[in-house]
C-alpha positions, 0 to 999 in steps of 0.5 A: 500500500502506498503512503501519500504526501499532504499534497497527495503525491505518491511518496517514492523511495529517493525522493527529496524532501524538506522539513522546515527548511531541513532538507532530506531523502526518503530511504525506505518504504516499509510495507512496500520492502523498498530500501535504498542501499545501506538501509537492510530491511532486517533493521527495520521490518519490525516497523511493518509501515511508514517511511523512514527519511534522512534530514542533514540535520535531524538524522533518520526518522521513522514516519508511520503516517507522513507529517504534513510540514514533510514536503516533496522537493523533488525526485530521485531523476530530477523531477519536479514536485508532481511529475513521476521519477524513477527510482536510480538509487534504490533497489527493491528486496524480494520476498 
């Protein structure tokens, strides 16, 4: 099941983020089993949903629901708020 930004975007592994002006990457999400590399799902499974985004200043937070002060900057591609992107950095576990 996908989780959504406020605005209503899909939330996509890599995507670039900010938190009052903090700037972050979405590096795992949960239910899907997507992690970027160096992010194992035997670290975080236990969670079982949510988003798990990396702030240069606050470190690595775990978002059950996404907050909506957490807002997509752009894409891993480079893409713009609101167009599609595709995922470059980030690989999907198997089942």
């Amino acid at each position: 099941m996908a989780d959504f930004y406020s605005g209503g975007e899909e939330i996509r592994l890599a995507d670039r983020v900010e938190l009052s002006g903090a700037k972050g990457v979405v590096v795992a999400l949960i239910a899907e089993n997507a992690y970027m590399e160096g992010y194992l799902p035997s670290d975080w499974s236990y969670l079982e949903k949510g988003v798990l985004v990396f702030f240069e200043r606050h470190g690595l937070l775990h978002y059950p629901c996404i907050e909506q002060d957490v807002r997509l900057v752009s894409r891993a591609d480079g893409g713009v708020a609101g167009k599609s992107a595709g995922n470059r950095a980030a690989y999907k576990t198997a089942d």
